[in-house]
N, C-alpha and C positions, 0 to 999 in steps of 0.2 A: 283768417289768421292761422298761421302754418307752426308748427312746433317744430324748432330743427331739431334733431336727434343730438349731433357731434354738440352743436353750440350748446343744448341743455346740460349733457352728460358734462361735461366741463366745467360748465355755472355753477353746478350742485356737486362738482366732487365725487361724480358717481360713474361706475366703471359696466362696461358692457357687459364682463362677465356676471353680477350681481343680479343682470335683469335675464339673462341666459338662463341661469342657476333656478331661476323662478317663474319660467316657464313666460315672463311679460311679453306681450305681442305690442312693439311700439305702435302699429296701428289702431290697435285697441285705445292705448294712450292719447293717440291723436284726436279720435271720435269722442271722447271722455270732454278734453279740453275744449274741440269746436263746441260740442253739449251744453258746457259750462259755461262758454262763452254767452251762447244767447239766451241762457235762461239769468245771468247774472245778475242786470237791471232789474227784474222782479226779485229777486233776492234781497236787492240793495235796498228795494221798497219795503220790502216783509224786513229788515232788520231794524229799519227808522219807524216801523210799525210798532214792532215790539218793543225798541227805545223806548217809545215817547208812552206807551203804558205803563214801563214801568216808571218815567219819570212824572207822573201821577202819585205815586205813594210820597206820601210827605216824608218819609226820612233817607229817602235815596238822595245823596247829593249830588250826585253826576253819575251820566249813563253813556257808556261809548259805544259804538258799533261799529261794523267793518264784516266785509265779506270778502271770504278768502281769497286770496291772488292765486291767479291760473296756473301758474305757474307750480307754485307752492304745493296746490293740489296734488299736481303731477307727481310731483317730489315725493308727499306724503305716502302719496299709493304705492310707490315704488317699496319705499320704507316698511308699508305695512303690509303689503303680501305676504311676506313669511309667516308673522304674526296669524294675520288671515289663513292661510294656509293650516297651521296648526291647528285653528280652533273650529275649521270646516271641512278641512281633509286635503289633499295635494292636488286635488281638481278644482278648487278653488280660482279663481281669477276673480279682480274687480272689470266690470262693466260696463255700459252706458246706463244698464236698466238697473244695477244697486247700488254702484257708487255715490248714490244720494242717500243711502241709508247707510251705509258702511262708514263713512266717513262724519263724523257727529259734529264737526265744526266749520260744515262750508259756513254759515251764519253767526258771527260771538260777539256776545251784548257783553258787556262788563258795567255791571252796576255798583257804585263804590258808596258807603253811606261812614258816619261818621265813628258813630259807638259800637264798642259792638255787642251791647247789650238790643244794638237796633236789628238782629239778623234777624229773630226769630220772626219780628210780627211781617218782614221783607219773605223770609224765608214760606209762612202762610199764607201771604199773598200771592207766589209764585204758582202755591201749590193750588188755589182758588182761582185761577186766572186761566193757566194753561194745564195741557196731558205732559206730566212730568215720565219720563221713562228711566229716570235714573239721577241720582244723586249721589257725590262724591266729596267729601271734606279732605282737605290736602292740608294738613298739618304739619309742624316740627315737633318729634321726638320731644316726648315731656311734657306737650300740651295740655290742658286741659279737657279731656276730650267728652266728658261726663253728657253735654246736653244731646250731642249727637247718637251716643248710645242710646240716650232716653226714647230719642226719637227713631235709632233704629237705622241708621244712617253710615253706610260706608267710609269706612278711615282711609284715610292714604296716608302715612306717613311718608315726609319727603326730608331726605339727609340735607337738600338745600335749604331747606328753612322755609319753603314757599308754603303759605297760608294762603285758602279762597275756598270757597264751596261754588263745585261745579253742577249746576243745572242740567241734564238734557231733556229737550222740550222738542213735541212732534206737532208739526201742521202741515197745511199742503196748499202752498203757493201758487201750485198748478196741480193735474190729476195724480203728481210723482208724492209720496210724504215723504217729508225732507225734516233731519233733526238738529235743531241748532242747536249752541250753547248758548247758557244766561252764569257769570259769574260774578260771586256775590264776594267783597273784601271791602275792610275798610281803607280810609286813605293812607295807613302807616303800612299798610299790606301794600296794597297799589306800588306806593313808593318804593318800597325793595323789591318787587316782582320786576318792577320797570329798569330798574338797574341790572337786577339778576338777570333777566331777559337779555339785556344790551353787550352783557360781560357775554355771558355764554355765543352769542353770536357773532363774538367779534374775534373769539381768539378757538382756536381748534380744541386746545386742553386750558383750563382759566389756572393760571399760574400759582402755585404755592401763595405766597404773599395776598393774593387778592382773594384767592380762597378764606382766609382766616381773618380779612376785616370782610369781608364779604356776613360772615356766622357773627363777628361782631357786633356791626350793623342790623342783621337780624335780629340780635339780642335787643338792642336800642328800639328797635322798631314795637317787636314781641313788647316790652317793658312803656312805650310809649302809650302804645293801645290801652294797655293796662291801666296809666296814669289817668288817660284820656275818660276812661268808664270809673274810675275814681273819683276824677271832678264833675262828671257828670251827675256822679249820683250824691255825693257832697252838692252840686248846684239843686238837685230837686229836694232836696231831706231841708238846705234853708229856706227854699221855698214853702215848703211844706209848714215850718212852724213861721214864718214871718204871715202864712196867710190863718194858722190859727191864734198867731196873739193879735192880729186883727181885729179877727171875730171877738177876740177877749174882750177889745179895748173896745169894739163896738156894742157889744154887750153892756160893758160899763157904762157906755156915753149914756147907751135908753135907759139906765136904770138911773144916773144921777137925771138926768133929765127930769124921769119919771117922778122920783124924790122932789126936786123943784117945784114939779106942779101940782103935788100934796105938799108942802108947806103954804104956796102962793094958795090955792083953795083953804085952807087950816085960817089962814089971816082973816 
């Protein structure tokens, strides 16, 4: 499978001089993507691996998985060299031998659960399970961000409103360690990530107008979640006393009972 140069750079919007400027050797990019290619099927296997562990914990309700498109990669690396570059120095290039560490999300589990009083006991799971190398909370401004500070945990505040706490997690599929993502959101997250996702890749700049129900919709969602760990915790609080006037009422039965059977012996 052959990467054409002209047909990519066109697919992706992306101009010769950008990979000039950055010193990228498209040959290098090529050996990246054949690389990827044939290690991808084991990928695909260590992602349905990691699924299906976490869909084990009782309160994950769906868990998706997907490995990165070759393509996509490509793209990524290109994008992220400069990046790279800064934070290693201008001799910097992505590889065949680091682009499996460089890059944190050839593998991304997305684990979606319902309340989201459910993160933390998910979130101690994650940390009991796997070698976690990094944690990320991607909030909106105004968030409540208290538990994450407790526990000492990276903020990201994001202007779009996108809420998920990002996992990264290292194993080694083959002799290469390779760092996936595991990301954790409830369903009212999910749901505008997935929108948000779809807006942003459809239109080059997301238009006035759709911006502002866009932050809308966030609100409803933000406020939904809210509702949601509301009646959750109204649902266990009746629980809670419907299973102590039980015990009341069964306390009472044994003792009229008991009474019963001192008068029936009294006769």
């Amino acid at each position: 499978m052959i990467l054409d140069k002209e047909t990519f750079l066109s697919k992706y919007h992306l101009k010769k001089e950008e990979i000039i400027k950055d010193g990228i050797v498209w040959d290098t990019l090529e050996e990246i993507y054949m690389d990827f290619n044939m290690y991808k099927e084991t990928y695909e296997t260590q992602a349905e691996f990691i699924a299906n562990t976490l869909r084990a914990h009782k309160k994950i309700h769906t868990v998706k998985s997907r490995v990165k498109d070759s393509e996509r990669l490509i793209e990524k690396i290109i994008r992220k060299t400069e990046d790279r570059k800064s934070k290693y120095g201008e001799a910097f290039q992505f590889s065949v031998s680091n682009y499996k560490e460089e890059i944190n999300d050839l593998i991304g589990i997305r684990a979606i659960h319902i309340f989201k009083d459910d993160w933390e006991d998910i979130h101690n799971y994650i940390l009991g399970t796997w070698k976690v190398v990094e944690i990320t909370a991607n909030v909106r401004e105004g968030d409540d961000t208290k538990i994450f500070e407790e526990l000492n945990i990276q903020i990201n505040s994001r202007k779009s409103g996108y809420r998920s706490v990002h996992y990264l997690i290292e194993f080694f599929p083959t002799n290469q360690k390779v760092i996936a993502e595991i990301q954790v959101r409830t369903m009212f997250e999910e749901g505008y990530g997935e929108i948000d996702h779809q807006l942003r890749y459809s239109h080059k700049e997301i238009p006035e107008v759709l911006k502002l129900n866009l932050l809308l919709f966030n609100r409803i969602a933000g406020s939904s979640d809210e509702m949601a760990s509301f009646i959750n915790m109204l649902s266990k609080n009746l629980m809670e006393m419907e299973q102590k006037y039980e015990k009341i009422i069964d306390l009472k039965d044994k003792e009229i009972e008991d009474l019963k059977r001192r008068v029936t012996i009294n006769k």
